[in-house]
C-alpha positions in Angstrom: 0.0 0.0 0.0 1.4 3.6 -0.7 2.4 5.6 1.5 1.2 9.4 2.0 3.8 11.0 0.4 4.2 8.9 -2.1 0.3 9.4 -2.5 0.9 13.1 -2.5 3.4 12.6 -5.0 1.2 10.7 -7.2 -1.7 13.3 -7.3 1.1 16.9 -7.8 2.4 15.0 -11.1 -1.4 14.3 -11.9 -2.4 17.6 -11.3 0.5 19.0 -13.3 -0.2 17.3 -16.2 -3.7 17.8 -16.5 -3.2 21.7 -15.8 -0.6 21.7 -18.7 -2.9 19.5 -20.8 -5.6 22.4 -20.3 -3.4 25.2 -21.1 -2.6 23.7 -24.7 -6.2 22.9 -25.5 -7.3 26.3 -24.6 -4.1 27.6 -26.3 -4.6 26.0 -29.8 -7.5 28.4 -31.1 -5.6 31.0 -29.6 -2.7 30.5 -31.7 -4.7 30.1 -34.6 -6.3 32.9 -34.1 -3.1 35.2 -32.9 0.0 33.2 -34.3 3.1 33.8 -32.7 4.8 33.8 -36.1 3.0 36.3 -38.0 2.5 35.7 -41.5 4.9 37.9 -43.5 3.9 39.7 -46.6 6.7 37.6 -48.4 5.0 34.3 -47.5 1.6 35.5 -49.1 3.5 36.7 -52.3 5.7 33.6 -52.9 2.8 31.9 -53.9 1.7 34.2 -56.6 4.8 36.4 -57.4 9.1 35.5 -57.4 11.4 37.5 -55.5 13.6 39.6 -57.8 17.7 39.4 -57.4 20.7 36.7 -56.0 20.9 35.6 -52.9 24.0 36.8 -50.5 25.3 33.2 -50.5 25.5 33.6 -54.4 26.3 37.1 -54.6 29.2 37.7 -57.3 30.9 40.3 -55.0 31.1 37.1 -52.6 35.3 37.5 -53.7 35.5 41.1 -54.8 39.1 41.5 -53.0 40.3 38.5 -55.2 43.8 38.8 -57.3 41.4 37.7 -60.0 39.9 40.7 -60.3 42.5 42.4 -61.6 43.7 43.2 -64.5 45.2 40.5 -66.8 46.7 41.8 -69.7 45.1 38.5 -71.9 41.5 39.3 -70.7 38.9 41.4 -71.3 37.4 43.2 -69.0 33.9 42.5 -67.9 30.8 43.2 -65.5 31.1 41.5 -62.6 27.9 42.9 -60.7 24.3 44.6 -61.4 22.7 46.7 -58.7 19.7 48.3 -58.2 18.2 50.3 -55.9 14.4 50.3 -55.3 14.2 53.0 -52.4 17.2 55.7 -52.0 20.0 54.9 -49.4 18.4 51.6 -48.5 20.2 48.2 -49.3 20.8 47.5 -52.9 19.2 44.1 -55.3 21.9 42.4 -56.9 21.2 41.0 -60.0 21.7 39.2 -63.0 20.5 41.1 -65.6 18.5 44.7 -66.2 16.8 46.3 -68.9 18.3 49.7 -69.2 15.7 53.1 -70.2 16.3 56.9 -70.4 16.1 57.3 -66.5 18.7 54.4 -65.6 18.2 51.0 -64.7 14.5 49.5 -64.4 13.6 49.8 -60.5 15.8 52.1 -59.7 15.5 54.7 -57.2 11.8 54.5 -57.4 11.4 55.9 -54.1 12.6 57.9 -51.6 12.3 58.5 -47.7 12.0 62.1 -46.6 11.9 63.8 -43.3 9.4 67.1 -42.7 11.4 70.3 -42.3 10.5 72.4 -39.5 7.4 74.7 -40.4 7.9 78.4 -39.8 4.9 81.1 -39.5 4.3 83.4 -42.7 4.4 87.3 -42.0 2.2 89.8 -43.4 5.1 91.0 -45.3 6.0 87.6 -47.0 2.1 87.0 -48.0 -0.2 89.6 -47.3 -3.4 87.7 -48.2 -2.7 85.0 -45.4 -0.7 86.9 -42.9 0.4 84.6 -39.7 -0.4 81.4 -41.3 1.6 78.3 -41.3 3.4 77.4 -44.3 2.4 73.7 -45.8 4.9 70.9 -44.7 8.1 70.9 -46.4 10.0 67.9 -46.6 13.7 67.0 -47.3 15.3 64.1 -49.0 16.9 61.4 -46.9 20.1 59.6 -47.5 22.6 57.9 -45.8 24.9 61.4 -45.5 22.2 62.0 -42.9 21.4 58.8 -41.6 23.2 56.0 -41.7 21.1 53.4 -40.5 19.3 53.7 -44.1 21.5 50.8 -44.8 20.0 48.5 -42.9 16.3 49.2 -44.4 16.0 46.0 -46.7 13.7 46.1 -50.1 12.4 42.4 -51.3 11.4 43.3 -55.0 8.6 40.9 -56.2 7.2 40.6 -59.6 4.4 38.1 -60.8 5.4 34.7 -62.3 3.4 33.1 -64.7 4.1 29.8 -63.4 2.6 30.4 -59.5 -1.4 30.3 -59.2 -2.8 30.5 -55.3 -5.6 27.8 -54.8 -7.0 30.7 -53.1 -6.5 33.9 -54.7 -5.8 31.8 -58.3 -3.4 34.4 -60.5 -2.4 37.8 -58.9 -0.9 40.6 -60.6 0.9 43.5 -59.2 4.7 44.3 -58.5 5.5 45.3 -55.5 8.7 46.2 -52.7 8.3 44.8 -49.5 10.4 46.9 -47.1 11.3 45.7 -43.7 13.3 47.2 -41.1 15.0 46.3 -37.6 12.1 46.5 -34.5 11.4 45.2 -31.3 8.4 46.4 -29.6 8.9 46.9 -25.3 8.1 44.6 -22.9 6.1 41.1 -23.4 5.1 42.0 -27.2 9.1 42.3 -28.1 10.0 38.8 -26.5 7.5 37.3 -28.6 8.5 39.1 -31.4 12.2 38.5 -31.1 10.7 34.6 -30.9 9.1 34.2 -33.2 11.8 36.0 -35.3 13.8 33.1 -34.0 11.5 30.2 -34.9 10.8 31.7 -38.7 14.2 32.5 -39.7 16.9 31.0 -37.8 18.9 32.0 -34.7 20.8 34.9 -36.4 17.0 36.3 -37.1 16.0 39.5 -36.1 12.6 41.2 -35.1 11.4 43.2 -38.3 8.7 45.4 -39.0 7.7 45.6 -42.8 5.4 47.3 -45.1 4.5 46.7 -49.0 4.2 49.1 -51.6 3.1 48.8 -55.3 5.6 50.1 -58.1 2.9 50.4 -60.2 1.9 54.5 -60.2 -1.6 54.5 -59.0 -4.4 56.1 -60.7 -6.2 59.5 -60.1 -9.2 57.5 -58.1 -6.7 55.6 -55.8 -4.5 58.5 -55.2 -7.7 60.5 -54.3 -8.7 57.2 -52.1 -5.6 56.5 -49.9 -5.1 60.1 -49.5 -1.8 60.6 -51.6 -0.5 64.1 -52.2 1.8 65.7 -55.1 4.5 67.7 -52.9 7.6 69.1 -53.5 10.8 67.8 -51.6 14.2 69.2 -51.3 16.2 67.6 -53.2 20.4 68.8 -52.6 19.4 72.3 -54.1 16.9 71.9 -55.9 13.2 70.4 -55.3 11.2 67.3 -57.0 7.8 67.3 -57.8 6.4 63.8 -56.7 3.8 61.6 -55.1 3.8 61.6 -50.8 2.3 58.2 -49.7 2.6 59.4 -46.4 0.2 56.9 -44.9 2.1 54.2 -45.8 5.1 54.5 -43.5 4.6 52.8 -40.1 5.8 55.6 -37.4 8.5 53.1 -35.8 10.1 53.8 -39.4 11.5 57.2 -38.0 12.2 56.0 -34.6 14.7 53.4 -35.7 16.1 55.7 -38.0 16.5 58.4 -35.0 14.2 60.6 -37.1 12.6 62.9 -34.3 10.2 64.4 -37.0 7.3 62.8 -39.5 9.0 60.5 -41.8 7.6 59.7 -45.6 8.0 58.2 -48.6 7.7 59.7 -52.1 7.5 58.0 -55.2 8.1 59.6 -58.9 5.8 59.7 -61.5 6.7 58.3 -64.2 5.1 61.3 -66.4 7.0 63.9 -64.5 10.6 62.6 -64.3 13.6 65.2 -63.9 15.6 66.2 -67.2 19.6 65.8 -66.9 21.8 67.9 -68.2 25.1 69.4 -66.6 27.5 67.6 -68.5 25.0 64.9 -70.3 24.4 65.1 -74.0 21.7 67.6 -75.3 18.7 66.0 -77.0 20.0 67.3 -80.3 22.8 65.2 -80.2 21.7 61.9 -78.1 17.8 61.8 -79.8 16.5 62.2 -76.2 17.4 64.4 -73.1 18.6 61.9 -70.2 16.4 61.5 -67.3 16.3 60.7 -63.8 14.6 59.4 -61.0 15.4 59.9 -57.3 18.9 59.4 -59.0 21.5 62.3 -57.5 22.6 63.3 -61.0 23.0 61.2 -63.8 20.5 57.8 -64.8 24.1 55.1 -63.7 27.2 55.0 -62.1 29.9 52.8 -63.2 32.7 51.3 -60.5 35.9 49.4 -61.3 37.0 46.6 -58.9 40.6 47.2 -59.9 40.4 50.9 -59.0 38.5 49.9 -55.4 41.7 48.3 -54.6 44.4 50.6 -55.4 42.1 53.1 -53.4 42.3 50.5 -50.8 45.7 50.5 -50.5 45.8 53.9 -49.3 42.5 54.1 -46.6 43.9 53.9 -43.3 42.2 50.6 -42.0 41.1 49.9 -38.4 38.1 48.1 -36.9 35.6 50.1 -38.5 36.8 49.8 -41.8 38.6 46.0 -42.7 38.5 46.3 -46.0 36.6 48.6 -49.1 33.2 47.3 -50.2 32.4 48.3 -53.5 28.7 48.0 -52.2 29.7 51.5 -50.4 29.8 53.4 -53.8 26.3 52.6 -54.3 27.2 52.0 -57.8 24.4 50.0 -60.7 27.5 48.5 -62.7 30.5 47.1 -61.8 33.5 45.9 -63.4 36.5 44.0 -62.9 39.6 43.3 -65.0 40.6 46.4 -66.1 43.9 48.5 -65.0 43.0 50.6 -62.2 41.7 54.0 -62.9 41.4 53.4 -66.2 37.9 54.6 -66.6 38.8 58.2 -65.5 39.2 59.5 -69.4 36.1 57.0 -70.7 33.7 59.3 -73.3 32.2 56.3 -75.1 32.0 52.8 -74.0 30.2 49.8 -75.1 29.3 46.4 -73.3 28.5 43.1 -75.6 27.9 39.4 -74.8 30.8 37.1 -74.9 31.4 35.8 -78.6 30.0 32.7 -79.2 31.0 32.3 -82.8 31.6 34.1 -85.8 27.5 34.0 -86.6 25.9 34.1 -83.8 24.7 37.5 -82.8 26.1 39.5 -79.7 23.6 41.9 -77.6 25.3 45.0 -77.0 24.5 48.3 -75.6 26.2 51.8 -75.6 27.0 54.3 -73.0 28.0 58.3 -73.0 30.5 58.8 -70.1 29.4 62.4 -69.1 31.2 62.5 -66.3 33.2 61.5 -63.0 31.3 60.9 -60.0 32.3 63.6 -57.1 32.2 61.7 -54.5 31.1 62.6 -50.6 31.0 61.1 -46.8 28.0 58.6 -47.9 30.5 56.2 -49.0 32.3 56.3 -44.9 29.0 54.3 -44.3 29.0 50.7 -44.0 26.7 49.3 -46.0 26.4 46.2 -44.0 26.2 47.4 -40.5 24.7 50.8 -41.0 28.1 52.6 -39.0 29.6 55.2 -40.3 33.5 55.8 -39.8 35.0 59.2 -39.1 37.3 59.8 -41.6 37.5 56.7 -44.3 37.3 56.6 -47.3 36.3 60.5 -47.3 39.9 61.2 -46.5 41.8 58.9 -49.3 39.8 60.0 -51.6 40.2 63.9 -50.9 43.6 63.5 -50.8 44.2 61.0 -53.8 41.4 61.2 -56.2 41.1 65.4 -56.2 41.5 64.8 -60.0 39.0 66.8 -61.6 39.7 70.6 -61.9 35.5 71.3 -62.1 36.1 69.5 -58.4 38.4 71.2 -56.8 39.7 69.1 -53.5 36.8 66.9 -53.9 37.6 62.9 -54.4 36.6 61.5 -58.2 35.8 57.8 -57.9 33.5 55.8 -60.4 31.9 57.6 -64.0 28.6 58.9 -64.7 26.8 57.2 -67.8 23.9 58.2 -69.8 22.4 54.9 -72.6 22.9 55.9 -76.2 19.8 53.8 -77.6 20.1 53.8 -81.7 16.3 55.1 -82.0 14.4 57.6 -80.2 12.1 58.4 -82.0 9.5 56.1 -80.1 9.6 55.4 -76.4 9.4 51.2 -76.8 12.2 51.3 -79.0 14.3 53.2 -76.0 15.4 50.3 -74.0 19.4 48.5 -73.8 20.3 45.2 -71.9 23.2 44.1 -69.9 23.9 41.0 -67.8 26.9 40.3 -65.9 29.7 38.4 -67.9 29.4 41.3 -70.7 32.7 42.6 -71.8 33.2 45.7 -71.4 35.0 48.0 -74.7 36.2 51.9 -74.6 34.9 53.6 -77.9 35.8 57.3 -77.1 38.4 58.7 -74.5 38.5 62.4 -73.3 39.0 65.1 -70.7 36.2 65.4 -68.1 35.0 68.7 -66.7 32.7 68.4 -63.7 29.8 70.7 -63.0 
């Protein structure tokens, strides 16, 4: 016969396990109805759309700092990486391949983030029909000059694929950026979250807050609808004229950022895109007047592994900066295998697929080279961490690259390019190629002037 304690025993472990039993049956529906994993906007597109660009473990810049890079005097050079850039200052898309227009690279620069200037109060002498009235919002471009932690804002690109139907929703059309963001919530609601971050992507997974935009420009009725507003934002010294979605942005958005003031996003219309010029051929002589989006200057930049390296050589490196990331240029092309610098007198350059045989035709697509990129601090930030360093590469570059007399003591590094289509006298027929492996030729050298 048990004893009393082994009887008390007994009924504790029986009582344990019928309250634990409990809590999971009454803690099913409540999971199903409040997962701890919440369903991410990229697990409700996979099944209708495909994620545009490589992943890191492919990446081609995987090896950038490679001797193989260099330049070889029995091989061509070539493009080693595509970028693109869906929202300003936030992380780049690498890619395979890009169709090239008059404003750049498709995707590009879309959109932008943009902080609200402080309002000030009109005076009667400034407008005397609405004396002592607050001026509308103004808002400023953001970029990683201003804040660095930009770079750790992270843009999923997906388009539709022909190929995925959802049993529920069938076909679904639409392209769309997903951006997502580092964010913990205080308290009980941020364990969970950094939990479940755990559970749904792996121990080096992060709490995230996201929000998805379409790339498509919306109508009249659906601007009207979701409130969206043509505004002007400073842009540099200048302003652009584009569309404020506003209500799009969660508000944590400018907290992580360190943003103490209402934080936006605008996105360009397509209709109303900014003209280039400065040192950019005139529409008399190119067919078409180059274009830009939320671009700084020209529709593409151009970078050279080789020259990356022989900068390289002369950054002062400590723990903040290891080694020079291409990635920090921001650049859409780059290239490897040439002699360093040797794109600093480019006028005219071409890129072509790889010869496959005396018949077989080779796509190819030609570039103006208005002009060297003037370079300043955004590239001291690290485009992987977010950090920015003191002095480097701001400091190599002003000291070693101050090349350009229209520059004076400003660093040059990388070229400006501007597509030469051969029509332009329609808008379908305005479009070039390139995929990485194209070899790269020089058609025209020059001086360069910068403005």
């Amino acid at each position: 016969m048990p004893s009393a304690s082994e009887i008390i025993a007994l009924f504790d472990s029986t009582a344990i396990a019928l309250l634990l039993t409990t809590v999971v049956v009454f803690s099913i529906p409540v999971f199903i109805l409040f997962p701890p994993i919440p369903v991410e906007h990229g697990d409700a597109l996979q099944q209708t759309h495909s994620k545009v660009g490589i992943p890191a473990s492919e990446s081609s810049l995987r090896n950038q700092t490679s001797p193989e890079h260099n330049y070889q005097p029995d091989k061509v050079g070539k493009i080693q990486s595509l970028l693109i850039y869906p929202v300003k200052s936030c992380r780049g898309i690498e890619v395979t391949n890009s169709k090239i227009f008059a404003k750049g690279f498709e995707f590009d620069r879309l959109f932008t983030f943009a902080r609200q200037k402080a309002s000030r109060t009109v005076t009667s002498g400034e407008d005397a029909e609405q004396p002592n009235q607050p001026k509308k919002p103004q808002w400023e471009i953001l970029t990683l000059r201003q804040v660095p932690l930009l770079a750790n804002v992270q843009v999923d690109l997906w388009l539709p694929d022909a190929s995925k139907t959802s049993r529920q929703l069938g076909r679904v059309g639409g392209r769309f950026i997903v951006v997502r963001f580092p964010w913990k919530d205080a308290g009980l609601r941020g364990t969970i979250q950094w939990i479940s971050a755990k559970l749904s992507r792996g121990f080096s997974g992060i709490p995230e807050k996201e929000f998805m935009l379409s790339i498509d420009f919306p109508p009249p009725g659906e601007i009207k609808t979701r409130g969206y507003q043509y505004e002007d934002t400073r842009f540099f010294e200048g302003t652009v004229h584009a569309l404020n979605l506003r209500n799009e942005v969660p508000p944590e958005l400018a907290r992580y950022l360190g943003v103490n003031v209402p934080t936006t996003i605008f996105m360009i219309d397509p209709a109303q895109r900014r003209q280039v010029f400065r040192n950019a051929p005139r529409k008399e002589d190119l067919g078409y007047q180059p274009m830009a989006d939320f671009q700084d200057v020209y529709p593409l930049n151009v970078l050279s592994l080789t020259s990356v390296r022989a900068l390289e050589s002369k950054v002062q490196k400590d723990d903040g900066l290891k080694f020079l990331d291409a990635r920090r240029f921001r650049p859409n092309i780059i290239v490897s295998g040439l002699k360093e610098y040797d794109e600093d007198d480019w006028r005219r350059i071409e890129f072509s697929q790889p010869s496959q045989g005396a018949t077989a035709p080779r796509l190819k697509s030609q570039f103006d080279v208005s002009g060297r990129a003037v370079r300043c601090k955004l590239p001291n930030v690290d485009p992987a961490t977010g950090i920015r360093h003191k002095v480097e590469p701001d400091n190599s570059l002003r000291k070693h690259r101050a090349i350009d007399g229209g520059a004076p003591g400003k660093g040059c590094f990388g070229m400006q390019l501007c597509p030469i289509f051969s029509s332009t006298d329609k808008p379908e027929d305005m479009e070039l190629s390139l995929e990485v492996g194209m070899e790269i030729k020089v058609l025209e050298r020059g001086q360069h002037w910068a403005l």
